[in-house]
N, C-alpha and C positions, 0 to 999 in steps of 0.2 A: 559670702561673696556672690554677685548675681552681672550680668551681664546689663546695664543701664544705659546703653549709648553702642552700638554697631555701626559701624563704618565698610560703606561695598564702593569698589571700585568703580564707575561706568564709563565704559570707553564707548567705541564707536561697533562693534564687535558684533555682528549678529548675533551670536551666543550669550548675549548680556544680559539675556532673560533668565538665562539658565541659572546664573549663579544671586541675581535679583531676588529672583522665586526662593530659594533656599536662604537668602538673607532675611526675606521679608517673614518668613515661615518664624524663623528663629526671632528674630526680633517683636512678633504676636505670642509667641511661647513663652518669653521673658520678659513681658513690659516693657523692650529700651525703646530707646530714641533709634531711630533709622535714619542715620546720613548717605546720603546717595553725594558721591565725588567725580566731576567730571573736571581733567586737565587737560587741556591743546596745550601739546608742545610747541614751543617758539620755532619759526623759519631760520633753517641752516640751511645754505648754502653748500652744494655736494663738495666734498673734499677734490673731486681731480675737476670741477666746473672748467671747461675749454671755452666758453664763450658760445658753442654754437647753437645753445637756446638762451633767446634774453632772461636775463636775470627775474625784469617784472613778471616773466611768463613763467615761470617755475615758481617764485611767491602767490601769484595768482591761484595755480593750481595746487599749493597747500594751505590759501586761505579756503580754496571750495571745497578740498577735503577735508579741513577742519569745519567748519560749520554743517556738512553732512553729518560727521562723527557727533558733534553736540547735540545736532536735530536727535539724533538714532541714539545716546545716550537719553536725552531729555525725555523721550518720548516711551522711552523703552520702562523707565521709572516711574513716570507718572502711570505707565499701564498697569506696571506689577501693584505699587501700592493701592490703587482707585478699591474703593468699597471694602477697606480694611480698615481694621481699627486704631493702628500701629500709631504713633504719633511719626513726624516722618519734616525732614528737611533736602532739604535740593541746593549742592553748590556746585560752580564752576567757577576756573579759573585760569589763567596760562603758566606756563610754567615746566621745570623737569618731571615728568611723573611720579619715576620714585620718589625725589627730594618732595615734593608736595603733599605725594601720600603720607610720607614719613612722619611730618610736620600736625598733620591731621590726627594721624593713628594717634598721637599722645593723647588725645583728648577721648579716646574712644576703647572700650574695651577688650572690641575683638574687630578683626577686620577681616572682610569678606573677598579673596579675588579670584579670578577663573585661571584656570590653569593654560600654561600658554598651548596656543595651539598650531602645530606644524602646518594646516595646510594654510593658516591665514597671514598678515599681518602688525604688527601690531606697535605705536610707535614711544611702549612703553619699554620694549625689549624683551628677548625671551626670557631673562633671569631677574624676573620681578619678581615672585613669589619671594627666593631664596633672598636676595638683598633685600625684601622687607623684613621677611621672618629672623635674619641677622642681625637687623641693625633698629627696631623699632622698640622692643622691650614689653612686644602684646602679643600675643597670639595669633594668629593667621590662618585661615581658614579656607584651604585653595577648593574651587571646585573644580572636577575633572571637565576639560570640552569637550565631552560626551554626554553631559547632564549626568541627571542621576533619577533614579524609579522615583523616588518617595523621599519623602525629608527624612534628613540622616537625623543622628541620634538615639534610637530605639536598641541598635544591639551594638554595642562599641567596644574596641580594643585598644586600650593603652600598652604600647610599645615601652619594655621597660629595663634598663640594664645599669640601675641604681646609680645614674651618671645626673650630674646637676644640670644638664639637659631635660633628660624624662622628666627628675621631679621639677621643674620649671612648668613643663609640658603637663602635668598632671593638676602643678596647680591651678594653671591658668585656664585647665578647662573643666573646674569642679564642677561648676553649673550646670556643664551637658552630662557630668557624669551623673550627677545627683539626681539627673530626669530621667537618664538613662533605663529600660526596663531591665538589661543587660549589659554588665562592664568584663572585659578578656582581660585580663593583664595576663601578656604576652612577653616572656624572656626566651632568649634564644642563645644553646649556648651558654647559659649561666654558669659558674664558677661561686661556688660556698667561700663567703670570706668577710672576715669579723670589717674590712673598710669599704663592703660594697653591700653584695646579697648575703644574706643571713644564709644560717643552717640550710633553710628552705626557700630557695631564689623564688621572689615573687611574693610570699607571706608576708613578709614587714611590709611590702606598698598597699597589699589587698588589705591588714588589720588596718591599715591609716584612712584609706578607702572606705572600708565598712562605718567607721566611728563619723562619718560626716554622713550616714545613709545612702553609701550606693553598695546598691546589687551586683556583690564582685564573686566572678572567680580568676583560680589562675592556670594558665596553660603555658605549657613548658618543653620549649621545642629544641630543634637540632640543627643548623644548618650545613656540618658538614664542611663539604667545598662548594657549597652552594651561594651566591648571593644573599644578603640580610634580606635585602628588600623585595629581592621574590620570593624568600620564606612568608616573607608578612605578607604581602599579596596574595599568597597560595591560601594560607590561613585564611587570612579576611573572605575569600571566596567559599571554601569550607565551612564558615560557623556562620555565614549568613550577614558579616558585619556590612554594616551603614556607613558608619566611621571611623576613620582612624587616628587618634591620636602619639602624637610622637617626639620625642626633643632635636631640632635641627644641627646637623652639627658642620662647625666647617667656621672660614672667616672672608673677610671680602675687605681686599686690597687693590686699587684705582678701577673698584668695579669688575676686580677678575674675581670670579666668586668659585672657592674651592670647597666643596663639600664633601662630606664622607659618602660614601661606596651607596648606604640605606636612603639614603636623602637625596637624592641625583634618580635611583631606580624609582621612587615612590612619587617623584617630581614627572615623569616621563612617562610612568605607563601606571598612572592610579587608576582607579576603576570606582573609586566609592570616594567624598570629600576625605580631607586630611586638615587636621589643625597643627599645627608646627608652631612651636615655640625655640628660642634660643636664651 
């Protein structure tokens, strides 16, 4: 398996560089295809609208924010890619964002977006990561709005507690682990048990690991009354990791998205990318 076709979000975002630059990176490391996706959402009309701005003057002023948004997506793409080798496509289109994205990702084998970010905007909504990573069937690759030092990848930890999540999460990011210099598989908490973790929590994933060539080991932690997903944050900062890999968990009904306790903390205050699968 190899990643052949990458799919990044571009909104209008001044941070749209950040997680470009990390697509583009990945996508010259792997040979794919780079789809850069830009959607302007359609004109709504505000739910309590009283009449006391004209109607044309409120579509006016989300048509000129929509076309600043495409200028600053378009532009922001053609910068990252210029003078790379990538092979590399440009769409846009109108529409809901998620549903659009959604539509897209099938065709693509990992999808790249920025993590939302509190002090901005944004009119894809704050729980776009987790509705894609829910309901798309690929992988998801949030970057933090903080950027990141250096292209992730190099020391990674797979998040692991023998649930058809993780191994979802693990296979779908064989390719970064395979390049990986260093792979964590990370159990927290584990329980010995003939229908989950073997004898030794975290041995059956690292021998499965090994036999496809990635440099694994396993670390074996405690959380206590502690939070999952600040135990993995705390980690991740201690071993030095880039990445983090992990199985999303939770479901999304009319858009109310419920996730587990690790998924929601790691969504809110990552510090290094995350790839989420469901």
């Amino acid at each position: 398996m190899s990643y052949k076709t990458i799919l990044v979000h571009c909104d209008g975002n001044p941070k749209v560089a950040q997680r470009l630059a990390v697509a583009v990176e990945l996508a010259q490391r792997h040979g794919a295809h780079l789809v850069g996706l830009h959607v302007q959402e359609p004109f709504t009309a505000p739910a309590m609208f009283d009449g006391t701005i004209a109607l044309d003057d409120l579509f006016a002023a989300h048509d000129a924010m929509a076309k600043a948004g495409l200028a600053t997506a378009k532009q922001a793409f053609a910068k990252a890619v210029k003078g790379t080798h990538a092979s590399t496509e440009w769409r846009s289109e109108e529409g809901h964002v998620g549903t659009r994205l959604a539509v897209h990702a099938r065709y693509a084998d990992l999808v790249v977006l920025g993590q939302n970010d509190p002090s901005g905007e944004s009119a894809a909504g704050a729980d776009l990561p987790e509705t894609l990573a829910l309901s798309i069937g690929r992988p998801v690759l949030v970057v933090p709005h903080i950027g990141v030092a250096s292209a992730p990848g190099k020391t990674v930890m797979l998040c692991w507690n023998a649930s058809r999540e993780s191994a979802r999460a693990a296979s779908d990011a064989l390719p970064l682990l395979r390049a990986a210099d260093k792979v964590i598989v990370l159990t927290i908490d584990p329980r010995p048990s003939a229908n989950g973790h073997g004898a030794e929590p975290g041995a059956d994933a690292a021998a499965w690991l090994a036999r496809h060539g990635v440099k694994v080991t396993v670390q074996r932690d405690v959380a206590a009354d502690s939070d999952v997903g600040g135990v993995i944050l705390s980690r991740a900062a201690d071993l030095g990791v880039d990445l983090i890999v992990m199985g999303v968990y939770g479901h999304s009904r009319l858009r109310e998205m419920v996730l587990g306790g690790a998924s929601r903390t790691l969504l809110a205050s990552m510090t290094v990318p995350v790839v989420m699968a469901h």
